[in-house]
PALUM-417596 format. One record per residue (C-alpha): residue in one letter; x, y, z; residue number from 0. Coordinates in pm, 1 decimal, always signed. Example, Ala and Ser with C-alpha at 12.3 -4.5 7.8 and 13.67 -1.06 7.14 Angstrom:
2
r=A	X=+1230.0	Y=-450.0	Z=+780.0	k=0
r=S	X=+1367.0	Y=-106.0	Z=+714.0	k=1
This chain:
264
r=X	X=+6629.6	Y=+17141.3	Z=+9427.3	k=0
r=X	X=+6463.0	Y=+16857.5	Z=+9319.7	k=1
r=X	X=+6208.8	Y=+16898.9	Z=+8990.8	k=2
r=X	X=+5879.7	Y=+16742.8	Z=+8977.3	k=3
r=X	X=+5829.0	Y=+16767.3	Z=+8563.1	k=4
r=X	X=+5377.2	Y=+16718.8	Z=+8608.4	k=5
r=X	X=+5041.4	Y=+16796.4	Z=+8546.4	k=6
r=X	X=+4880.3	Y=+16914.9	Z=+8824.1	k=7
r=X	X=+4546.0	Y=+16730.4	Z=+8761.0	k=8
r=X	X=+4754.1	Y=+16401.3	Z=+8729.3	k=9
r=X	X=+4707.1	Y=+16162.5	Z=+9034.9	k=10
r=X	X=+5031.4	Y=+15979.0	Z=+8945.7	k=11
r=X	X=+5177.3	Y=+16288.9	Z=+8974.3	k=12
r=X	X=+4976.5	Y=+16388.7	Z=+9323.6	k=13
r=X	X=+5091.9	Y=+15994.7	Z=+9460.8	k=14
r=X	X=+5449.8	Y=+16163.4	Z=+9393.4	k=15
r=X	X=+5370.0	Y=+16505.8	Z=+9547.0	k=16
r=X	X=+5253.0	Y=+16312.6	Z=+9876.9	k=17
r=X	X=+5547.3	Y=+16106.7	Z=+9922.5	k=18
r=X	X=+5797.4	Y=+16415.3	Z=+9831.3	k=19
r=X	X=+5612.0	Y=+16553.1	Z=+10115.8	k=20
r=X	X=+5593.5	Y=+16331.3	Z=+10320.1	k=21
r=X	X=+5985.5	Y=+16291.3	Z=+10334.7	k=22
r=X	X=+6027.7	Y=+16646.5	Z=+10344.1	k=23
r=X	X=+6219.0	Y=+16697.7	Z=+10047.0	k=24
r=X	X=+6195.9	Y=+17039.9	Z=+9856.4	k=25
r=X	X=+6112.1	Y=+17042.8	Z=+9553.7	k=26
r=X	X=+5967.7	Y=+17282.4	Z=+9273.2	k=27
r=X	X=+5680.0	Y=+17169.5	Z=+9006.5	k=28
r=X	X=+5730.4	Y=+17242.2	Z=+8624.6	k=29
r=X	X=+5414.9	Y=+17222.3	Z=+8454.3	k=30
r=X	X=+5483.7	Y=+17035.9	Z=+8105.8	k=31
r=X	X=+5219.9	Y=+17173.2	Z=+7857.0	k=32
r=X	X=+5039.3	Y=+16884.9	Z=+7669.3	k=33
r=X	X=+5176.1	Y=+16788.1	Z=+7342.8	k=34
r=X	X=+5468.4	Y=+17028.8	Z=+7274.1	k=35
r=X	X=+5594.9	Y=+17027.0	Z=+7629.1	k=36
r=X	X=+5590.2	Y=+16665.4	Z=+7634.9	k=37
r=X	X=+5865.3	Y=+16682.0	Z=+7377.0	k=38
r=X	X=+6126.8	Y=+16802.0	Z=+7626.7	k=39
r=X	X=+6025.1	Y=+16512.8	Z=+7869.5	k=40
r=X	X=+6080.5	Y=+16295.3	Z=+7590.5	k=41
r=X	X=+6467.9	Y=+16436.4	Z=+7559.9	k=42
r=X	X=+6518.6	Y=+16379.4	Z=+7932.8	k=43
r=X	X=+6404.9	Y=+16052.3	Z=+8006.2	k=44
r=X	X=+6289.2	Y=+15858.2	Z=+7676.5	k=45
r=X	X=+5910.6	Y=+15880.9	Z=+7708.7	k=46
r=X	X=+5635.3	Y=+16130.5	Z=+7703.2	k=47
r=X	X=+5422.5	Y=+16116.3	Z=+8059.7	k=48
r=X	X=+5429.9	Y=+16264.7	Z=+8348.7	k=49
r=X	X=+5511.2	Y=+16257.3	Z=+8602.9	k=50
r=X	X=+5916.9	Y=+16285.7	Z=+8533.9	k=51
r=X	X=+6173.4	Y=+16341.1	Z=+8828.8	k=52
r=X	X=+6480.1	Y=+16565.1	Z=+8795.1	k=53
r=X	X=+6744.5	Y=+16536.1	Z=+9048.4	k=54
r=X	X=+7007.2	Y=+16680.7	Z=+8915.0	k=55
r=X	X=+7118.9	Y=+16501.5	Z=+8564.8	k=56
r=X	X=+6919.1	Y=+16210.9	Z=+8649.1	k=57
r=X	X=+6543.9	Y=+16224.3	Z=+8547.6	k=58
r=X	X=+6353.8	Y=+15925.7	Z=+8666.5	k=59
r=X	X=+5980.4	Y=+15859.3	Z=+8498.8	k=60
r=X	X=+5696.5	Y=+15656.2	Z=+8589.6	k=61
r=X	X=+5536.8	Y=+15703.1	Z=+8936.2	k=62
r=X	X=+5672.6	Y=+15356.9	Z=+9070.0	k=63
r=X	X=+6051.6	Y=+15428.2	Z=+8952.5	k=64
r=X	X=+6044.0	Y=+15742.6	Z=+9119.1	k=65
r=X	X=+5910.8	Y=+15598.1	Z=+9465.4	k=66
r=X	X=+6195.9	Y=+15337.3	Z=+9450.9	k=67
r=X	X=+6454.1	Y=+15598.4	Z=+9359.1	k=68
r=X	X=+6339.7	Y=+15866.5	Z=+9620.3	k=69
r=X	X=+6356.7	Y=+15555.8	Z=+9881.9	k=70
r=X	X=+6729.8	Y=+15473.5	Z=+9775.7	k=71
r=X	X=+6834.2	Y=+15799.5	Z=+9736.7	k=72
r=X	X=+6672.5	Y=+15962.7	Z=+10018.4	k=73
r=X	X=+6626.9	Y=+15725.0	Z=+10287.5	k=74
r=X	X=+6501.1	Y=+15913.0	Z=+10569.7	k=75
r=X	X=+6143.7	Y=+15845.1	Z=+10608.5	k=76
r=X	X=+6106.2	Y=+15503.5	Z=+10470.0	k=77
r=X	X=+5822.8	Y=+15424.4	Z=+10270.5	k=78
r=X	X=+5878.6	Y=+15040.6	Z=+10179.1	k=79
r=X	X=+5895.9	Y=+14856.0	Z=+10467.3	k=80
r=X	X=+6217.8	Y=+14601.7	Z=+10604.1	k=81
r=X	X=+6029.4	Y=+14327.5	Z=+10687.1	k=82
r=X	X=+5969.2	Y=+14088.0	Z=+10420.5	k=83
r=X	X=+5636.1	Y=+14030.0	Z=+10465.0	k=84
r=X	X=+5531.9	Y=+14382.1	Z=+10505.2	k=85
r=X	X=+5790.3	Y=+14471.2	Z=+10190.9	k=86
r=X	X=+5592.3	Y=+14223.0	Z=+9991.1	k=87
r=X	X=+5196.3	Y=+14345.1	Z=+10084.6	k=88
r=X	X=+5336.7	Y=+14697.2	Z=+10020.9	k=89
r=X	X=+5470.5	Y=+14657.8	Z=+9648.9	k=90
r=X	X=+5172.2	Y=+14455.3	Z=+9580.0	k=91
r=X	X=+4944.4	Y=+14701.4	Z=+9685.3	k=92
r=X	X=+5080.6	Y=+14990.2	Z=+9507.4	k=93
r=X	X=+5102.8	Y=+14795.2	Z=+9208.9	k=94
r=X	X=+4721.1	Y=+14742.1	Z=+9256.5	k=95
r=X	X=+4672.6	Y=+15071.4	Z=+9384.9	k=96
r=X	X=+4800.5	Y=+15157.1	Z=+9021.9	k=97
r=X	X=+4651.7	Y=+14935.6	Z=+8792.9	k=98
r=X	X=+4303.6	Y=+14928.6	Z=+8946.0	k=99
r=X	X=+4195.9	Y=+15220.3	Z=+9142.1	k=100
r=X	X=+4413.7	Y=+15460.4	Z=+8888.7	k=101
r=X	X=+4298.1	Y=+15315.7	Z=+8542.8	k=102
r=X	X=+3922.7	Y=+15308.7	Z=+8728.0	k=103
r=X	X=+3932.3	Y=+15642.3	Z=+8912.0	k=104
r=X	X=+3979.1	Y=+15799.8	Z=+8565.8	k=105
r=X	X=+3721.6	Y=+15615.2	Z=+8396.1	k=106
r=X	X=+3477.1	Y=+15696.7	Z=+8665.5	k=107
r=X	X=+3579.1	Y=+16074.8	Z=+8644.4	k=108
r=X	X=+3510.2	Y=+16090.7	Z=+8254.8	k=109
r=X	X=+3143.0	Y=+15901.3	Z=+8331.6	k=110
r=X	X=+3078.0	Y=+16152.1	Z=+8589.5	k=111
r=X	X=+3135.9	Y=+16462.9	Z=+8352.9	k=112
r=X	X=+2947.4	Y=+16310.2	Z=+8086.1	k=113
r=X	X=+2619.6	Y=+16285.2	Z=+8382.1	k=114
r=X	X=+2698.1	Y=+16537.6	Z=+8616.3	k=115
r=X	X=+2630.7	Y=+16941.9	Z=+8459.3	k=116
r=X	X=+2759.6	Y=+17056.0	Z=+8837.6	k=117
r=X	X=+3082.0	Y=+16858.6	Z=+8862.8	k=118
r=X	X=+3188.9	Y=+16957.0	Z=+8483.1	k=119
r=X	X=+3148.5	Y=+17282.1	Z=+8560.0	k=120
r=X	X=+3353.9	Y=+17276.9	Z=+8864.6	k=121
r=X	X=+3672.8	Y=+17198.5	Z=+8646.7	k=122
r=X	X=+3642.9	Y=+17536.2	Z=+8507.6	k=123
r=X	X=+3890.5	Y=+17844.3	Z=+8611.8	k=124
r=X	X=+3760.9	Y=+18125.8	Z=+8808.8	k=125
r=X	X=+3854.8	Y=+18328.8	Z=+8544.4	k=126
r=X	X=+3623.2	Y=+18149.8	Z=+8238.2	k=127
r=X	X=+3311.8	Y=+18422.6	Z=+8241.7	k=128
r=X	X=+3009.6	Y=+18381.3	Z=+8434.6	k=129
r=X	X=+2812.6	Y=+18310.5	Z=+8052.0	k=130
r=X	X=+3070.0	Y=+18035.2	Z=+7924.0	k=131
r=X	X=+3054.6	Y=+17843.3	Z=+8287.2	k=132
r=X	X=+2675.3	Y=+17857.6	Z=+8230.0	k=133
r=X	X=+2730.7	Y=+17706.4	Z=+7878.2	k=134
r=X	X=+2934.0	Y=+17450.1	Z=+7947.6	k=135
r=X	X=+2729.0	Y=+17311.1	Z=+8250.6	k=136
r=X	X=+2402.7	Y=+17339.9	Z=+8019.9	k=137
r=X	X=+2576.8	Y=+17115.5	Z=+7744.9	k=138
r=X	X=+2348.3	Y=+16827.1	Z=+7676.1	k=139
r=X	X=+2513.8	Y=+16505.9	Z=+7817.9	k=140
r=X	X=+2460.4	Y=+16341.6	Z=+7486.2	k=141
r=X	X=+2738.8	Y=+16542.3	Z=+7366.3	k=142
r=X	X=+2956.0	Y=+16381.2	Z=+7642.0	k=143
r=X	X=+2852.5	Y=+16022.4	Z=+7554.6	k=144
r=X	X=+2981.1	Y=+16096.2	Z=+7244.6	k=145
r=X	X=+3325.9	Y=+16238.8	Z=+7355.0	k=146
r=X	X=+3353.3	Y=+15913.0	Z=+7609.4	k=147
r=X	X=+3307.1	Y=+15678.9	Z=+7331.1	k=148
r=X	X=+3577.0	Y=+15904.8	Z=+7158.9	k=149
r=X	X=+3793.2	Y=+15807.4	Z=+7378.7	k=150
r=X	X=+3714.5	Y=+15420.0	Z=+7384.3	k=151
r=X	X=+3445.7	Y=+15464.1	Z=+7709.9	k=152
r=X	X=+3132.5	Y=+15269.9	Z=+7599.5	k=153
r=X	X=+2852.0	Y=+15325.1	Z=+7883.3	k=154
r=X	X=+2923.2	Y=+14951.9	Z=+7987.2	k=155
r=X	X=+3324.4	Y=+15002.7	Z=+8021.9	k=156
r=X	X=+3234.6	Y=+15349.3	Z=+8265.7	k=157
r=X	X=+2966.4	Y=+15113.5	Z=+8445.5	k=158
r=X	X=+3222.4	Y=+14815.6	Z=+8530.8	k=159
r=X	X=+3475.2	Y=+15109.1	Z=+8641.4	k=160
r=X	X=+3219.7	Y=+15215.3	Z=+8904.0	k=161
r=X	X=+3149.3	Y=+14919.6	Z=+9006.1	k=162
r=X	X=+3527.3	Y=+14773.0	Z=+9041.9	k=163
r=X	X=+3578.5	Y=+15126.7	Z=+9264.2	k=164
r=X	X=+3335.2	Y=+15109.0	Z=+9518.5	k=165
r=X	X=+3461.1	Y=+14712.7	Z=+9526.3	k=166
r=X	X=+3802.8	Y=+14887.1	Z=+9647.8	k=167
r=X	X=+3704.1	Y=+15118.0	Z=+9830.3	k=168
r=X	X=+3469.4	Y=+14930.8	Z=+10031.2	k=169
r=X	X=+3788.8	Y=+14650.5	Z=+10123.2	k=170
r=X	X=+3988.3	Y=+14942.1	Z=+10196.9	k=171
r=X	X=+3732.1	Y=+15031.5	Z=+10428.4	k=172
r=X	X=+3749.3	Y=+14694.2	Z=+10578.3	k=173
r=X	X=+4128.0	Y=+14716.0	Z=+10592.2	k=174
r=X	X=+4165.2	Y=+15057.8	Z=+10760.3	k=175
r=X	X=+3911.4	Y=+14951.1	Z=+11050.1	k=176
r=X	X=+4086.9	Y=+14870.4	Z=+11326.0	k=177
r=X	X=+4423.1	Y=+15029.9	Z=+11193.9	k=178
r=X	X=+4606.8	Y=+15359.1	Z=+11097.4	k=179
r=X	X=+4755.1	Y=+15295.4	Z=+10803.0	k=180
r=X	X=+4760.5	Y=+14978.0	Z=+10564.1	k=181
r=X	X=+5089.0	Y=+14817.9	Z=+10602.7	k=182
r=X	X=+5256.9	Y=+14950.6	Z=+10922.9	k=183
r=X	X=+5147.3	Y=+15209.6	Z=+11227.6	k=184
r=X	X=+5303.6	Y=+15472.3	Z=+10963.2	k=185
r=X	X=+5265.0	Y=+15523.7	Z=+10583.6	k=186
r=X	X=+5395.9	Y=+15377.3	Z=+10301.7	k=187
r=X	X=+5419.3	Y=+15346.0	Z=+9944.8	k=188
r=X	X=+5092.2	Y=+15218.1	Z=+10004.8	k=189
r=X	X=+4950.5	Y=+15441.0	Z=+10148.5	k=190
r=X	X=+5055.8	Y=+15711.7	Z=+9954.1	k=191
r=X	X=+4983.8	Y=+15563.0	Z=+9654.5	k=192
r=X	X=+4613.1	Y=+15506.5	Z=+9716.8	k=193
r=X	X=+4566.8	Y=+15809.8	Z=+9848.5	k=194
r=X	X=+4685.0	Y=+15984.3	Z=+9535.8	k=195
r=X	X=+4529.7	Y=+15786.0	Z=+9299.8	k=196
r=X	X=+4152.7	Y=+15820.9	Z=+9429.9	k=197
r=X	X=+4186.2	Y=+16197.8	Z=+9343.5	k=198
r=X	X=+3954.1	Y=+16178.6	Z=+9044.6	k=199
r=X	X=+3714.1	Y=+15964.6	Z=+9263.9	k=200
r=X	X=+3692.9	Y=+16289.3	Z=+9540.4	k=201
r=X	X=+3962.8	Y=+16583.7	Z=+9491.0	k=202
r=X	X=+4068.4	Y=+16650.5	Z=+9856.2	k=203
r=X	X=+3970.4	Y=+16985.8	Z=+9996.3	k=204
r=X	X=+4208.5	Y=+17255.9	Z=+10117.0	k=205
r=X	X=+4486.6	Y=+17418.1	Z=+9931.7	k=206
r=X	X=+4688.3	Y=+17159.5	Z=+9865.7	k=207
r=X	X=+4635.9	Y=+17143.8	Z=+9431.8	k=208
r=X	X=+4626.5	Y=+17446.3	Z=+9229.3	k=209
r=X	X=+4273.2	Y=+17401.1	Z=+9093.5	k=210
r=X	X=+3922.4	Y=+17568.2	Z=+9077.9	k=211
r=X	X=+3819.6	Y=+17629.1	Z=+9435.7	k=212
r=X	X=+3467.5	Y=+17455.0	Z=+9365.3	k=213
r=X	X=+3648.9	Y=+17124.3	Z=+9253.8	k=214
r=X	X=+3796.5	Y=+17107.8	Z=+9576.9	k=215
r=X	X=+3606.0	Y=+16877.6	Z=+9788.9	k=216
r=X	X=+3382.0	Y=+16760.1	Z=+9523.4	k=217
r=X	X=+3407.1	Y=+16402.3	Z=+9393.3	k=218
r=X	X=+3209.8	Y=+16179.6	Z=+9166.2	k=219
r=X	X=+2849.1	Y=+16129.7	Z=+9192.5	k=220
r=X	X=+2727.0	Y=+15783.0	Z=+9394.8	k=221
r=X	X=+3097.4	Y=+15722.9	Z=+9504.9	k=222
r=X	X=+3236.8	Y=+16052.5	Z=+9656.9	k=223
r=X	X=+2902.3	Y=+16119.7	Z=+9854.0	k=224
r=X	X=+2760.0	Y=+15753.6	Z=+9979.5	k=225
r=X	X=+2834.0	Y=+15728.6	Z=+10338.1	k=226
r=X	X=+2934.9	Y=+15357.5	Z=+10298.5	k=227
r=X	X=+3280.2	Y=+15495.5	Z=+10219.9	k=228
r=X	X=+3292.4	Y=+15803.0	Z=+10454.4	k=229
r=X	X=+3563.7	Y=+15598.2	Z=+10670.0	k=230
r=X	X=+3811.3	Y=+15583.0	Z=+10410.1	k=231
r=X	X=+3780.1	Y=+15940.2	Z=+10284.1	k=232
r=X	X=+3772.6	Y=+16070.1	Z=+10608.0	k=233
r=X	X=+4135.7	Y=+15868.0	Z=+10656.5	k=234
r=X	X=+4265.1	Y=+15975.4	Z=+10373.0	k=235
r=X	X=+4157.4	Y=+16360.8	Z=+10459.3	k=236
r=X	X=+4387.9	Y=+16283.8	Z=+10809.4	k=237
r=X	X=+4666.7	Y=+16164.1	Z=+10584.1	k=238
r=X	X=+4679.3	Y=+16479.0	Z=+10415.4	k=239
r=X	X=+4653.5	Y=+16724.5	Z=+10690.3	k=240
r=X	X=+4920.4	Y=+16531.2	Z=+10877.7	k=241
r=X	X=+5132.7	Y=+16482.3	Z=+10551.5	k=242
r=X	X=+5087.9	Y=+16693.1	Z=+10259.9	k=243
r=X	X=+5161.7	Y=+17022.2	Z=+10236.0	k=244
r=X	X=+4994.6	Y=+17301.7	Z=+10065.1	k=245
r=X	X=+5129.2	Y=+17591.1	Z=+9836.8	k=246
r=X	X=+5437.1	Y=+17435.6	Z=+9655.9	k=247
r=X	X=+5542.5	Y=+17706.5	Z=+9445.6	k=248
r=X	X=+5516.7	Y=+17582.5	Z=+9053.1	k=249
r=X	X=+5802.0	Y=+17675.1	Z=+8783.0	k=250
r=X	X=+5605.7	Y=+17933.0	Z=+8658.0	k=251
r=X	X=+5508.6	Y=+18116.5	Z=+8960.3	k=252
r=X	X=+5866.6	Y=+18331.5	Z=+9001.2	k=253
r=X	X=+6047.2	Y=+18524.3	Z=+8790.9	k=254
r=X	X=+6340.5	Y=+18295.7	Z=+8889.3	k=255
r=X	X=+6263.5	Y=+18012.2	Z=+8768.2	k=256
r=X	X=+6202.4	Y=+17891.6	Z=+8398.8	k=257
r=X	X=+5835.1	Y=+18015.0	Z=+8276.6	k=258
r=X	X=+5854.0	Y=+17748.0	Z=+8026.8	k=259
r=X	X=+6002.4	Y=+17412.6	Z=+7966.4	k=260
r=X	X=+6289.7	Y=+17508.8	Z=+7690.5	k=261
r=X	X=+6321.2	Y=+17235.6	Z=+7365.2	k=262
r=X	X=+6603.3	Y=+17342.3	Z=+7123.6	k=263
């Protein structure tokens, strides 16, 4: 069985976890715990992020390589089209699917927990006490401006994310008007890929990730909830009921399966 080596939070790893879907390939997720786990992805495949394919003794990283590989090596329900033309718009897209919407998404994400008490406390397990939830969510946002900048997010960097999303997502709206999907009259890379990556933007509802049950559904402030970009949403909410599937057991989640990612 193939081995998805993720985070589960990660939409590079959710654009994967469509299109393994979407070709109907079984597969099982490890969960590679930050830092020390990343060490054993580092001995597989020569770098430290997720997400990491294992198929077999090949182990294929970046979200891009994998697509391509899966395509080659599993050829029954094409992603990247034949047709030149089509071929070209879809790599192009995914490439901008990737550099724009998922280096923005995550920007906009980080703004929203640093203004938002409700959507940072929807992150939280349902196991974190009633009290802590409640301390969390009351944490002055000043405190978040500072993490943000922490991480290299001035105010103006989280603004021009914003405003380069709901630039995307508004031609995306334009694009999916008067057609099903963005390349073809069935998904692609492209598809998949967008899809995926405007997870942090609005986490799609039903049981399809293993996180909080109030995240699901909810979505960044002024993006997630303006009705000017309802239309893509609600297409992107079709592609998963038609596509993705729900309850992929992780790694950790029998007892015969590795609990753990093992580094000697």
């Amino acid at each position: 069985m193939l081995e998805l080596y993720q985070f589960e939070l990660s939409h590079y790893c959710e654009k994967i976890r469509l299109i393994l879907d979407y070709k109907g390939l079984p597969y099982r997720k490890v969960e590679v715990t930050p830092g020390v786990g990343q060490l054993d992805l580092f001995r597989m495949s020569g770098q430290r992020q997720v997400p990491v394919l294992k198929d077999g003794s090949t182990a294929i990283a970046d979200s891009t390589e994998i697509a391509e590989y899966l395509e080659k090596t599993y050829p029954d329900r094409p992603i990247i089209p034949t047709d030149p033309k089509q071929r070209g718009l879809c790599l192009l897209m995914e490439q901008w699917a990737d550099e724009s919407i998922g280096l923005n998404a995550r920007k906009c994400m980080i703004g929203a927990l640093g203004k938002d008490q409700s959507f940072r406390q929807s992150f939280l397990p349902n196991t974190i006490p009633d009290f802590l939830k409640t301390v969390v969510s009351s944490m002055p946002n000043e405190l978040f401006s500072v993490l943000e900048l922490g991480v290299g997010l001035t105010p103006d960097a989280i603004k021009a994310a914003e405003a380069s999303m709901k630039r995307d997502l508004a031609a995306l709206c334009f694009i999916l008007l008067d057609q099903p999907y963005l390349i073809t009259d069935h998904p692609t890379l492209a598809d998949f890929a967008v899809a995926g990556l405007t997870m942090y933007v609005k986490f799609p509802d039903g049981d399809y990730l293993d996180i909080p049950q109030p995240l699901k559904g909810k979505g960044v402030p002024g993006i997630a909830d303006v009705g000017t970009f309802a239309p893509f949403f609600e297409w992107r909410d079709r592609l998963y009921a038609d596509f993705r599937k729900t309850g992929t057991p992780s790694a950790s989640s029998s007892a015969n399966r590795p609990t753990s990612i093992q580094i000697d």
